[in-house]
ROMAR-204152 format. One record per atom (N, C-alpha, C, O): residue number from 1; y, z, x; residue in one letter. Coordinates in nm, 3 decimals. Each point is the difference from the previous one (the first is absolute). Layout:
NUM/Y/Z/X/a
...
***
This chain:
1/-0.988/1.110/1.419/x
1/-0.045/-0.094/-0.101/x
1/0.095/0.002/-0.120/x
1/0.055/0.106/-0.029/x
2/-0.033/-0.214/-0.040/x
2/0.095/-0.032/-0.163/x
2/-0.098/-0.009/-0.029/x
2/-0.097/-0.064/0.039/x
3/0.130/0.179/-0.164/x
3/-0.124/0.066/-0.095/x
3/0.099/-0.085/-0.122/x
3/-0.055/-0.090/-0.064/x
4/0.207/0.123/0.033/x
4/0.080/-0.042/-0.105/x
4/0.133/-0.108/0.046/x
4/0.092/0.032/0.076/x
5/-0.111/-0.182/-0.151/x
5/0.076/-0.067/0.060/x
5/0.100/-0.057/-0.096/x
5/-0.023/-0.059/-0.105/x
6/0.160/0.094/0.171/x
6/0.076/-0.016/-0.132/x
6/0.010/-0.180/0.019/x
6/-0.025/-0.037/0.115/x
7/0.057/-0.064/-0.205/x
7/0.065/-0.096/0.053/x
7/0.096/-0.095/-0.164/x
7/-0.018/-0.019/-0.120/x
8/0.107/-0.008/0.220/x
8/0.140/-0.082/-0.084/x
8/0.051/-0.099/0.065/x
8/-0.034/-0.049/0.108/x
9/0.124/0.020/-0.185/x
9/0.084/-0.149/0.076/x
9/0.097/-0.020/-0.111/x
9/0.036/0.064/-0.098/x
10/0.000/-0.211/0.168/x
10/0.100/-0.094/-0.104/x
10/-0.064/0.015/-0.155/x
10/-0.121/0.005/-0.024/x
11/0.215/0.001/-0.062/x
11/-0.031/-0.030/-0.179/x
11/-0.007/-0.156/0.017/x
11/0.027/-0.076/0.093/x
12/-0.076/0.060/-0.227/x
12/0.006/-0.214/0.005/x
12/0.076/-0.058/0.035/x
12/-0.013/-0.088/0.085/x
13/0.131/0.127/-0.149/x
13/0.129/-0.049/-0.020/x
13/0.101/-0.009/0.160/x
13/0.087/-0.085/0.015/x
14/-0.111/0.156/0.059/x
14/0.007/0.015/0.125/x
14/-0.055/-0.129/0.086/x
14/0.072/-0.073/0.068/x
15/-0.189/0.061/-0.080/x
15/-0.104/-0.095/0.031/x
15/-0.034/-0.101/-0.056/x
15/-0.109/-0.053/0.020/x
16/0.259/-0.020/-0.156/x
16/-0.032/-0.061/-0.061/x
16/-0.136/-0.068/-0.101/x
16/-0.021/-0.103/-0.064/x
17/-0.033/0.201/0.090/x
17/-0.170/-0.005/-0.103/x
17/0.081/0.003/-0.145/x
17/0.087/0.087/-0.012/x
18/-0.113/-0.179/-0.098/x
18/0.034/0.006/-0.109/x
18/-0.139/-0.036/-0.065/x
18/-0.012/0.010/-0.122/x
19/-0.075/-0.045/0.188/x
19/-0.142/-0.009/-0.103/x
19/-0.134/0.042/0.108/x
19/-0.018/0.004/0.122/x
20/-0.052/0.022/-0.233/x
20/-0.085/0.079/0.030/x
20/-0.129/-0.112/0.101/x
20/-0.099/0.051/0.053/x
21/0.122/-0.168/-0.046/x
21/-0.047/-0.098/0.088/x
21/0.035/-0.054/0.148/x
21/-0.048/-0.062/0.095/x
22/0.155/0.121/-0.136/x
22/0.096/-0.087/0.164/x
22/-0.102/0.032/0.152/x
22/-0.071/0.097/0.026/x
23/0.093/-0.192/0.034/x
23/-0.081/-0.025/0.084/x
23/0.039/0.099/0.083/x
23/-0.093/0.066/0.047/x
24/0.255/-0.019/0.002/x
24/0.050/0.130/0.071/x
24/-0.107/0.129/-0.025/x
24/-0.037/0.071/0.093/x
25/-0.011/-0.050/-0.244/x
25/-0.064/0.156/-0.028/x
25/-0.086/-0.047/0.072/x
25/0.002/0.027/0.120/x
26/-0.067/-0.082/-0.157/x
26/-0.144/-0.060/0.119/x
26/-0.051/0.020/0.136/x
26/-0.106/0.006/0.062/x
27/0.276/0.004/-0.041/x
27/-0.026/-0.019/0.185/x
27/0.051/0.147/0.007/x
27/-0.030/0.076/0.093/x
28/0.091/-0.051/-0.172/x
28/0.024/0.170/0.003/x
28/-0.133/0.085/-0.016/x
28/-0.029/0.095/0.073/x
29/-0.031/-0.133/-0.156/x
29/-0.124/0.057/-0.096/x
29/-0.113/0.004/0.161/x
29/-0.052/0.104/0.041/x
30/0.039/-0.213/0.012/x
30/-0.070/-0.010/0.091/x
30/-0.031/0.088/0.137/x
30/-0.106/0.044/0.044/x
31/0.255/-0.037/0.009/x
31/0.030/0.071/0.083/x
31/-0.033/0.169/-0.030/x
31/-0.048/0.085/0.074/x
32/0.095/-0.078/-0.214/x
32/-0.044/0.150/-0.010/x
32/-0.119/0.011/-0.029/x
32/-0.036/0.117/-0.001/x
33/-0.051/-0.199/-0.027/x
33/-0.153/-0.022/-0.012/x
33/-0.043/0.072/0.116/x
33/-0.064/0.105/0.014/x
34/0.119/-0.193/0.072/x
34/-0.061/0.000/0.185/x
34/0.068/0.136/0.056/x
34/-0.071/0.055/0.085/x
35/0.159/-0.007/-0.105/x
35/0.068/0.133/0.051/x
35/-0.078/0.150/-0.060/x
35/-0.038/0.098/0.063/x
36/0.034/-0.128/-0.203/x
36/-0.079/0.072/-0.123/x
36/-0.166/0.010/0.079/x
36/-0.054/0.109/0.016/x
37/-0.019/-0.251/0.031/x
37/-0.107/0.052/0.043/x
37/-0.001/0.028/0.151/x
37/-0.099/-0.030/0.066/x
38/0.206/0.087/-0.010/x
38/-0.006/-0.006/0.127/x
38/0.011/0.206/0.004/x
38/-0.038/0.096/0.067/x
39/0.100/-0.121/-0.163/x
39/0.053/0.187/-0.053/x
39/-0.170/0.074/-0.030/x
39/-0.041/0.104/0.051/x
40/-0.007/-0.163/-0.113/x
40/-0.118/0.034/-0.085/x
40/-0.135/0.005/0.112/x
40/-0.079/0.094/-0.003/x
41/0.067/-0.207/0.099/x
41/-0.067/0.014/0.095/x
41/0.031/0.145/0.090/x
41/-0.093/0.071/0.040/x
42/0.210/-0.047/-0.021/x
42/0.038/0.102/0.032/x
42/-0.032/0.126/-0.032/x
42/0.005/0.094/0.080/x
43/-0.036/-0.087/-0.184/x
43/-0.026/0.114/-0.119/x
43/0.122/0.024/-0.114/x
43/-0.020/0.075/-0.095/x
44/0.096/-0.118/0.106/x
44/0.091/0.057/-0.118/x
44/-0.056/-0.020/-0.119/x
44/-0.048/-0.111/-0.021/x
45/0.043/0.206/-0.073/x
45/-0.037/0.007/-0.125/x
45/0.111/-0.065/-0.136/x
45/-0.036/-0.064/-0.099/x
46/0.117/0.087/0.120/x
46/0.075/0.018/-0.116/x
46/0.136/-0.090/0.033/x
46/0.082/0.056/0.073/x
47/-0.046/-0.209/-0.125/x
47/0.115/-0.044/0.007/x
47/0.077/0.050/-0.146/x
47/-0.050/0.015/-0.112/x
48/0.221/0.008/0.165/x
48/0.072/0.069/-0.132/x
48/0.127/-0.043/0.026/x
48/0.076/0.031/0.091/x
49/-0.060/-0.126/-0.209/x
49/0.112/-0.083/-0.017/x
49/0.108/0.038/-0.136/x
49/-0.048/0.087/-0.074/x
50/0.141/-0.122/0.046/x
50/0.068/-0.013/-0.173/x
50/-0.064/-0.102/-0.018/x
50/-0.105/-0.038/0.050/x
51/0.191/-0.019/-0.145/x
51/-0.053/-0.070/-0.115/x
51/0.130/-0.105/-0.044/x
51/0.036/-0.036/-0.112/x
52/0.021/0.001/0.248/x
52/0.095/-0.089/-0.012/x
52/-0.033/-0.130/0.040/x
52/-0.063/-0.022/0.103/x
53/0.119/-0.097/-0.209/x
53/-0.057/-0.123/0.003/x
53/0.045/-0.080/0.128/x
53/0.120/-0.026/-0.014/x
54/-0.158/-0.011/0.107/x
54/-0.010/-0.064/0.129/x
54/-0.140/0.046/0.103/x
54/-0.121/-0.014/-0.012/x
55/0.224/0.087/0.132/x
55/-0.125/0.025/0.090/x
55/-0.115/0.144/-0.079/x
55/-0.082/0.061/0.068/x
56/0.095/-0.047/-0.150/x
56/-0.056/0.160/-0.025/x
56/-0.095/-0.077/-0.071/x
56/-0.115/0.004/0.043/x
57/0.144/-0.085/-0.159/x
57/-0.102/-0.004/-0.075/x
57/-0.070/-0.138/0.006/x
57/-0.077/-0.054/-0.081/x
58/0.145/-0.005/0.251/x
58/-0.136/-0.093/0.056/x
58/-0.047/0.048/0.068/x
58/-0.111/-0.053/0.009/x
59/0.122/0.155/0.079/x
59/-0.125/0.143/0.047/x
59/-0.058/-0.009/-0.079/x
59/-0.084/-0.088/0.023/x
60/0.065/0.151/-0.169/x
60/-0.090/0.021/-0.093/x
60/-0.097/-0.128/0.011/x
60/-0.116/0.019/0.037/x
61/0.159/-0.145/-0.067/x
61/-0.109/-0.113/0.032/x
61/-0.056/-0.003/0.170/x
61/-0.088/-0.081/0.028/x
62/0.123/0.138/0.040/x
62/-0.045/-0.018/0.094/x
62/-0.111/0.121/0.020/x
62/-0.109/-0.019/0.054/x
63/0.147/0.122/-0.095/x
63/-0.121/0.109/-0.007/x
63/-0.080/-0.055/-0.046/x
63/-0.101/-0.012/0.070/x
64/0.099/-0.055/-0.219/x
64/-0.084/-0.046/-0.077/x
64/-0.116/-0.094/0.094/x
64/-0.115/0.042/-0.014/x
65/0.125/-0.133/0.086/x
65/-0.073/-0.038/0.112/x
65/-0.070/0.043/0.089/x
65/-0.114/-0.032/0.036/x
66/0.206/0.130/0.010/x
66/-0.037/0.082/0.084/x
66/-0.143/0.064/-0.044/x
66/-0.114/-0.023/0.041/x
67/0.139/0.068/-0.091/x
67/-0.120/0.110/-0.162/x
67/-0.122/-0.100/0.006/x
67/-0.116/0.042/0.007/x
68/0.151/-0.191/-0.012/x
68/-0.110/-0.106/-0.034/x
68/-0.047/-0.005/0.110/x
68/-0.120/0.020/-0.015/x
69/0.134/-0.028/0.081/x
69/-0.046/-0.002/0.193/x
69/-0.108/0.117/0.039/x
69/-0.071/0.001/0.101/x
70/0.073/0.097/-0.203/x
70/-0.094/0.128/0.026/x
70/0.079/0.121/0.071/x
70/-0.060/0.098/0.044/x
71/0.198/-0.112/-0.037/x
71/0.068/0.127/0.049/x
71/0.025/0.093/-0.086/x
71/0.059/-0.017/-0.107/x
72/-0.100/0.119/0.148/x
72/0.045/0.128/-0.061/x
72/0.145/0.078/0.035/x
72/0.022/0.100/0.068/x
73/0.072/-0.192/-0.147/x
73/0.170/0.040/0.015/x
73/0.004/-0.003/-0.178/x
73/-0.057/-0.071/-0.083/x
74/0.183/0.220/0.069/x
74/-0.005/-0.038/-0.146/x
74/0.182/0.010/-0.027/x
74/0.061/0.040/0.099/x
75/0.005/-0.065/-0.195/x
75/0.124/-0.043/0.004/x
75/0.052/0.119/-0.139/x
75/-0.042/0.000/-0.116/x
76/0.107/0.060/0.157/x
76/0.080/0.089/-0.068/x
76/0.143/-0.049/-0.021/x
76/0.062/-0.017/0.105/x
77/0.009/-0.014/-0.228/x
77/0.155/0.017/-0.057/x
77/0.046/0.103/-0.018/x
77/-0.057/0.078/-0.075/x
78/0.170/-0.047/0.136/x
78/0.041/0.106/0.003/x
78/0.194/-0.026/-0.079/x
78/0.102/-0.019/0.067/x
79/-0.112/0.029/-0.217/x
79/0.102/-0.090/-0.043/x
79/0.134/0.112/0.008/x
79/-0.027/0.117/-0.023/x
80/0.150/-0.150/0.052/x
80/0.154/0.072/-0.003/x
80/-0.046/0.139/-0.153/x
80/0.002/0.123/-0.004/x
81/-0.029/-0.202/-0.072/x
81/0.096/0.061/-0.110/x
81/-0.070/-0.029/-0.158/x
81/-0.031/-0.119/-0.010/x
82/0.006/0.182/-0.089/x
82/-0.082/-0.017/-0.107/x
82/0.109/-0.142/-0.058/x
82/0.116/-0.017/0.037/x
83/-0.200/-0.079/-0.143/x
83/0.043/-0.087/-0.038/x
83/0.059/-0.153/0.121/x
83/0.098/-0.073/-0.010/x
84/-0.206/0.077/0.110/x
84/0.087/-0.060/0.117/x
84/-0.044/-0.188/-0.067/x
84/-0.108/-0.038/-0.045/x
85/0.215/-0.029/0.058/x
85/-0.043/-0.131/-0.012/x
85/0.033/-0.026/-0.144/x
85/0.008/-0.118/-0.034/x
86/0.012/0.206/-0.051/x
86/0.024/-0.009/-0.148/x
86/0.084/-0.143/-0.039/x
86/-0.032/-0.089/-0.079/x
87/0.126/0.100/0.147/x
87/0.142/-0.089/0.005/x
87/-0.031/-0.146/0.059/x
87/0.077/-0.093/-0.021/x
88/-0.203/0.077/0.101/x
88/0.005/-0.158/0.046/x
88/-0.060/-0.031/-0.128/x
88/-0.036/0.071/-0.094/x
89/0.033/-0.255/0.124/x
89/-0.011/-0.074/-0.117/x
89/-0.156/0.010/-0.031/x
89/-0.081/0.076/0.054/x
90/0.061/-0.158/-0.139/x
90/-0.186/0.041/-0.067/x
90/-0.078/-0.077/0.109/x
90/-0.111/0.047/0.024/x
91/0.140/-0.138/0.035/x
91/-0.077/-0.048/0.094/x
91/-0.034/0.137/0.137/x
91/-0.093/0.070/0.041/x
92/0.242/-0.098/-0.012/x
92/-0.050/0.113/0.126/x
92/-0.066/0.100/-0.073/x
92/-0.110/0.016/0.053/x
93/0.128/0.070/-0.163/x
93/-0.068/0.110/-0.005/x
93/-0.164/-0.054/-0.047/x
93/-0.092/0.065/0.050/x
94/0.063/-0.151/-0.120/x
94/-0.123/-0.014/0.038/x
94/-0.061/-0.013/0.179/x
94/-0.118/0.022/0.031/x
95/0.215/-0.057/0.058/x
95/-0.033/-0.013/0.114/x
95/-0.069/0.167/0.077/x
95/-0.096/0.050/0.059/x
96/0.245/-0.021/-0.123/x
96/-0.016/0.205/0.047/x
96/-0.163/0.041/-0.111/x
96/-0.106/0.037/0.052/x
97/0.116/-0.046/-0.129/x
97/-0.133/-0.008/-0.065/x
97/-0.150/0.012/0.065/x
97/-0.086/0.086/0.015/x
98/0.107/-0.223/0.017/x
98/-0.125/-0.046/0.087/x
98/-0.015/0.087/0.112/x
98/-0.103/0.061/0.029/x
99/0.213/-0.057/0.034/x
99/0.021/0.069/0.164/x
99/-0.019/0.121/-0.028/x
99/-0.016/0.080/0.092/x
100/0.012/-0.039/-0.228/x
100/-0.019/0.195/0.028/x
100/-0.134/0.013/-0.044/x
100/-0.056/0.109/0.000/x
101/0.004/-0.207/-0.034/x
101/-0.155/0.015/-0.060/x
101/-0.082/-0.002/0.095/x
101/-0.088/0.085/0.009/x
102/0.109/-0.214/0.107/x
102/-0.062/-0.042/0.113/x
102/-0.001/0.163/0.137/x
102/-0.045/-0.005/0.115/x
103/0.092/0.096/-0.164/x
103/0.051/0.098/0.085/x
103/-0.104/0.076/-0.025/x
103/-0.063/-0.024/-0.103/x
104/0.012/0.152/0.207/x
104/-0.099/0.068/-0.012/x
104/0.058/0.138/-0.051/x
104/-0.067/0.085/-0.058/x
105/0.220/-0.076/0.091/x
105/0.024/0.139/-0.064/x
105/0.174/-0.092/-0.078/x
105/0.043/-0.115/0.016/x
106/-0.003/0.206/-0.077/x
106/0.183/-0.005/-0.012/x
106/0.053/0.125/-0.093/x
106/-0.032/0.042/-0.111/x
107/0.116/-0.007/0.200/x
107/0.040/0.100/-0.045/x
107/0.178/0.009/-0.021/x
107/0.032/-0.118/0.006/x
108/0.083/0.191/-0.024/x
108/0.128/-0.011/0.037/x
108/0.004/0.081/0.032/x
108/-0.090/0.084/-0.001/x
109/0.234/-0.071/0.058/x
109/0.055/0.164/0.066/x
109/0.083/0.029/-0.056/x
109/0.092/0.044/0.068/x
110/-0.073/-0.048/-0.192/x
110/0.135/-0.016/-0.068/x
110/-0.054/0.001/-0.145/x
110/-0.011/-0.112/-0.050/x
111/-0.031/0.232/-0.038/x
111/0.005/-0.016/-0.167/x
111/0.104/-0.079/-0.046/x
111/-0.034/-0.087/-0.080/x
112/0.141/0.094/0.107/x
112/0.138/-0.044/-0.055/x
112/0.003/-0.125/-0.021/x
112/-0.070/-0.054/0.084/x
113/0.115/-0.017/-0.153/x
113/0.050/-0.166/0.029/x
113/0.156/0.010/0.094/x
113/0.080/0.088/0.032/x
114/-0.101/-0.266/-0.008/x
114/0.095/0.035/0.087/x
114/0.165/0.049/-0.060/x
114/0.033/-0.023/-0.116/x
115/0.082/0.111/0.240/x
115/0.052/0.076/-0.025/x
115/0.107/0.015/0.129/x
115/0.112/0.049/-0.009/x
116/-0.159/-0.092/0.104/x
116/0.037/0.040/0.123/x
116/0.002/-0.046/0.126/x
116/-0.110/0.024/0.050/x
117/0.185/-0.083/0.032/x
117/-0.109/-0.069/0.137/x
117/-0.049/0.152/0.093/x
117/-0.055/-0.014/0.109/x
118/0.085/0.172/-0.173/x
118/-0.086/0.030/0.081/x
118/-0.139/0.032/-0.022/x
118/-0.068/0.060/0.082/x
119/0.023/-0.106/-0.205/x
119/-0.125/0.005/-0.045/x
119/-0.068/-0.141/0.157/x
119/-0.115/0.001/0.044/x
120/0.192/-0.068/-0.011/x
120/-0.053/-0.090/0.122/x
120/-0.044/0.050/0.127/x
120/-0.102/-0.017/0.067/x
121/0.227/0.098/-0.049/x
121/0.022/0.075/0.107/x
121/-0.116/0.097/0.021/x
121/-0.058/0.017/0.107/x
122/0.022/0.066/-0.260/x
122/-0.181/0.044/0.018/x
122/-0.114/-0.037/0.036/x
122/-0.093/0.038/0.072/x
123/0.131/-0.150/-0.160/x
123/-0.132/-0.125/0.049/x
123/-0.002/-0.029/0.130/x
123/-0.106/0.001/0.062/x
124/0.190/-0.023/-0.018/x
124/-0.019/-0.056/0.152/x
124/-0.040/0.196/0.083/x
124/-0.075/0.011/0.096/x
125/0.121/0.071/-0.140/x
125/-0.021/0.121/0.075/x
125/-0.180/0.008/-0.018/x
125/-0.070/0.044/0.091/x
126/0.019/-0.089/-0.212/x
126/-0.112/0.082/-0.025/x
126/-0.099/-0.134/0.057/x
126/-0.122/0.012/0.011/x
127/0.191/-0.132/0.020/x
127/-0.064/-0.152/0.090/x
127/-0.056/0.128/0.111/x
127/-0.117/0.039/0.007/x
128/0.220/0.006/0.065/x
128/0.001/0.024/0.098/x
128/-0.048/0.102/0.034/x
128/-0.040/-0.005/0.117/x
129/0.023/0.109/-0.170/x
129/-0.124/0.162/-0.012/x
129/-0.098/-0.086/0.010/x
129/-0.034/-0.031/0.114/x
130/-0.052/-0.042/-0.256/x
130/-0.075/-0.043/-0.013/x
130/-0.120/-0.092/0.081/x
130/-0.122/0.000/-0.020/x
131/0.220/-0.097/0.142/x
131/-0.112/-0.104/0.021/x
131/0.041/0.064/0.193/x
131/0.071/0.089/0.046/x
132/-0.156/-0.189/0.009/x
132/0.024/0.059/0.176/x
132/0.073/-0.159/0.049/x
132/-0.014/-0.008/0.122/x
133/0.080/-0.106/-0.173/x
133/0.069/-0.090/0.072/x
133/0.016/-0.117/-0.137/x
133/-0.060/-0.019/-0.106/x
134/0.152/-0.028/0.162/x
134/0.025/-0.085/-0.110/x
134/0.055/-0.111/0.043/x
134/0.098/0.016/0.072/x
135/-0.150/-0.195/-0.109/x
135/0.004/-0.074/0.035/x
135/0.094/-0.082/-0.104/x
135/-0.035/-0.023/-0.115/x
136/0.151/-0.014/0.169/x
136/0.078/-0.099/-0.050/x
136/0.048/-0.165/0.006/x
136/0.017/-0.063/0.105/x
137/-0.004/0.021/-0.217/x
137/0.027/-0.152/0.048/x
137/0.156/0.007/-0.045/x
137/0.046/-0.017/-0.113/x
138/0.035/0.053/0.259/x
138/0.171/-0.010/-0.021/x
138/-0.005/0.002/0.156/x
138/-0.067/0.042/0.094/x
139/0.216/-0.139/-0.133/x
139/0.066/-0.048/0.154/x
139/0.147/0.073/-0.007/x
139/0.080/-0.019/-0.091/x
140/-0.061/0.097/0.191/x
140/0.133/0.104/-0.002/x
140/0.084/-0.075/-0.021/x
140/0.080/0.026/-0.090/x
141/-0.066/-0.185/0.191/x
141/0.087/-0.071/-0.019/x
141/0.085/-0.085/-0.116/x
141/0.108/-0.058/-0.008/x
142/-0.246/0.090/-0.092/x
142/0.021/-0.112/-0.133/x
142/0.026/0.107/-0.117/x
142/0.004/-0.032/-0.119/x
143/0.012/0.159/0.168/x
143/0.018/0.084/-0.113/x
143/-0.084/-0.036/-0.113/x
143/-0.096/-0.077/0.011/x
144/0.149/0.156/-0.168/x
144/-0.078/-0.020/-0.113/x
144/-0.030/0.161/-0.013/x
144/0.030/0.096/0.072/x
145/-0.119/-0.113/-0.225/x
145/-0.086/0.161/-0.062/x
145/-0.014/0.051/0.138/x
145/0.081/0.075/0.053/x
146/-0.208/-0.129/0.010/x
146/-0.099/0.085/0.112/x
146/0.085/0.085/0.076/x
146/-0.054/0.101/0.044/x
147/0.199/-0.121/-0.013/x
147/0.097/0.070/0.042/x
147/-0.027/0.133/0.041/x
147/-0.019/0.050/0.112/x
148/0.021/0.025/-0.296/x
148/0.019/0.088/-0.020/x
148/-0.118/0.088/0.049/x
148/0.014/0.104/0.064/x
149/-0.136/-0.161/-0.105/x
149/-0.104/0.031/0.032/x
149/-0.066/0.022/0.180/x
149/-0.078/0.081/0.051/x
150/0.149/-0.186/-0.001/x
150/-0.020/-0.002/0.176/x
150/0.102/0.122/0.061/x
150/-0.038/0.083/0.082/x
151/0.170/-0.088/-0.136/x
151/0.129/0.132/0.055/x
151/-0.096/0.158/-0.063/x
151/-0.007/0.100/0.072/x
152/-0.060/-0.106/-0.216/x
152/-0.122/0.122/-0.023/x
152/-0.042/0.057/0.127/x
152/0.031/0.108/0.049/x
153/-0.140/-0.238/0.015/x
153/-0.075/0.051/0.076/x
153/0.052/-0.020/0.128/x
153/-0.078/0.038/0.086/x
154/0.198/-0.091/-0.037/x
154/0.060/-0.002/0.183/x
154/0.024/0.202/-0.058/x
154/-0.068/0.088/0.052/x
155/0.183/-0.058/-0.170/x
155/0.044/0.106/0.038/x
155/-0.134/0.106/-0.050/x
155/0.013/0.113/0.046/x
156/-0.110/-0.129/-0.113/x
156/-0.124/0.089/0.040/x
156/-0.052/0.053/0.074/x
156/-0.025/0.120/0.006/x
157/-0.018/-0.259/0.114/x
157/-0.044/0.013/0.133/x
157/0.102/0.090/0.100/x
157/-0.042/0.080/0.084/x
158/0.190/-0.110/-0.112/x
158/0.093/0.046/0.076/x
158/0.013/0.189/-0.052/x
158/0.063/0.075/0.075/x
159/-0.093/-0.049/-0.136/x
159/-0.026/0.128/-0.045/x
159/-0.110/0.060/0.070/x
159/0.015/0.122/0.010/x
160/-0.166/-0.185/0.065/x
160/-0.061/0.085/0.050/x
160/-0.145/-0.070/-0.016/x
160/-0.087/-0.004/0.087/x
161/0.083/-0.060/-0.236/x
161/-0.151/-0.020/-0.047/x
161/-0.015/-0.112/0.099/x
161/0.083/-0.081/0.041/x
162/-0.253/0.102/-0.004/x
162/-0.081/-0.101/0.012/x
162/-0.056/-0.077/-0.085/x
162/-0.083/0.034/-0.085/x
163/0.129/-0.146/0.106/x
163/0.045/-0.072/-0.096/x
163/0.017/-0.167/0.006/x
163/0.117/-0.038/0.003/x
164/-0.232/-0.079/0.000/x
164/0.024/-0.153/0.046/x
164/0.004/-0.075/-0.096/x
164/-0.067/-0.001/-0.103/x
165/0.194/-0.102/0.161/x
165/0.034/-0.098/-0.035/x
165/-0.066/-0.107/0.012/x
165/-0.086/0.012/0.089/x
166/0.087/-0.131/-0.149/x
166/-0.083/-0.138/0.003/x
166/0.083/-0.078/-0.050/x
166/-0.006/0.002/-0.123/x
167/0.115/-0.101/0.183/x
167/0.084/-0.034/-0.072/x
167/0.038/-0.151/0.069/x
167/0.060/-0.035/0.102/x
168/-0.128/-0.034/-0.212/x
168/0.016/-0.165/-0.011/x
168/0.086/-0.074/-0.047/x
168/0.022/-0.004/-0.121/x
169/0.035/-0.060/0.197/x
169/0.081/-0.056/-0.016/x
169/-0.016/-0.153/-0.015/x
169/-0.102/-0.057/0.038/x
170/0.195/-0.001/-0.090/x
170/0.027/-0.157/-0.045/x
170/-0.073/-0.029/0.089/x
170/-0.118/0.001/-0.034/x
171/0.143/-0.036/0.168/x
171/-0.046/-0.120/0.135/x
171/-0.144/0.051/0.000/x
171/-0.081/-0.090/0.022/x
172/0.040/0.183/-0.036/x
172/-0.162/0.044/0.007/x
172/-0.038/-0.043/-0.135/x
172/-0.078/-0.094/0.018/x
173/0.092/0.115/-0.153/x
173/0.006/-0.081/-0.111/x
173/-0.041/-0.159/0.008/x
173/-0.086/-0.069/-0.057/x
174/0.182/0.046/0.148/x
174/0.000/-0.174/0.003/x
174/-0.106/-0.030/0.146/x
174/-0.075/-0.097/0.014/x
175/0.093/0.194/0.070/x
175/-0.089/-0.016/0.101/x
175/-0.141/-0.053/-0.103/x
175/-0.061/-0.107/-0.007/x
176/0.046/0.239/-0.063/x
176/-0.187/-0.001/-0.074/x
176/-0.030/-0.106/-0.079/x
176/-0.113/-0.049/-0.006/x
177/0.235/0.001/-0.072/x
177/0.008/-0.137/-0.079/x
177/-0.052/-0.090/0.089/x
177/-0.115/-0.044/-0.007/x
178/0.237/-0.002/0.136/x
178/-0.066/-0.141/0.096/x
178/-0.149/0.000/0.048/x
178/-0.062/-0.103/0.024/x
179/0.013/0.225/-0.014/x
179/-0.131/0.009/0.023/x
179/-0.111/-0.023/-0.117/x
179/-0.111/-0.050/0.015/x
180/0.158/0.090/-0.114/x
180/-0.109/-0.080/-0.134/x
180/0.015/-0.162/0.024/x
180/-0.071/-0.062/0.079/x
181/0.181/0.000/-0.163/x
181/0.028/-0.104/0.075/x
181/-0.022/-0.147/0.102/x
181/0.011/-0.122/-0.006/x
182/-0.054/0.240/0.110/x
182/-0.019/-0.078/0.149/x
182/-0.151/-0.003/0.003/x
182/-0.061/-0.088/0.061/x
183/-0.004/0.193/-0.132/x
183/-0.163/-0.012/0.002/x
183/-0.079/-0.055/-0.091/x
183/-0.122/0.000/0.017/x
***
């Protein structure tokens, strides 16, 4: 059973999301709705994401649903580094705002502000102690962030841990889109 589920993806900007309306988060938002309650039926307790603006912190709206539905899943941030987000503009950080409020826990792994990319390199180590599989929205082929985060967990697993992947890609993306859509 996934008791702790890490999940990430593309940032906005990746995914061209530049507002907080676009019909893309939507169909993003959705899908992890439906994946989110498919986890939870399951039993997993605890989804645990950052707090980066794209796929992470439309999880957060999608928990938020989830929660409304009567599931008992609760959503933990687990942020890089003290002061994280300082530097985006006042909009996004009211965005990060909202998204860390809407969260049932948040914590960092990192007193420090940032300093380092291996303060990242932690974060992704302590992703990975922490949760039992972690579900991504990245396509190997299209590169981007999630990169770094997917090569984390191939060379994790390749070390020994038991340890699953969930990893969505564009054509399954667009698969779940034609199906809103078509119905």
């Amino acid at each position: 059973m996934i008791k702790n589920l890490w999940v990430t993806g593309y940032r906005s900007f990746e995914l061209s999301i530049f507002k907080d309306n676009d019909p893309k988060a939507k169909v993003i938002q959705d899908f992890f709705e439906e994946r989110i309650t498919n986890y939870a039926e399951d039993g997993t307790e605890w989804i645990i994401t950052g707090a980066q603006l794209g796929t992470e912190q439309i999880v957060g709206k999608a928990i938020q649903e989830v929660k409304k539905k009567g599931y008992n899943i609760r959503h933990a941030v687990m942020l890089p580094y003290d002061e994280f987000g300082n530097k985006w503009n006042e909009n996004n950080q009211l965005l990060l705002n909202v998204f860390l409020r809407n969260a049932d826990y948040v914590n960092k792994v990192s007193n420090m502000s940032y300093h380092s990319g291996r303060q990242l390199k932690v974060w992704q180590d302590f992703m990975l102690k922490h949760t039992d599989e972690a579900l991504i929205f990245y396509d190997p082929d299209s590169g981007g962030k999630p990169k770094y985060d997917y090569e984390a967990i191939k060379s994790y697993q390749e070390r020994g841990n038991d340890y699953q992947l969930e990893l969505i890609d564009f054509d399954s993306m667009q698969d779940f889109a034609n199906m809103l859509f078509d119905s």
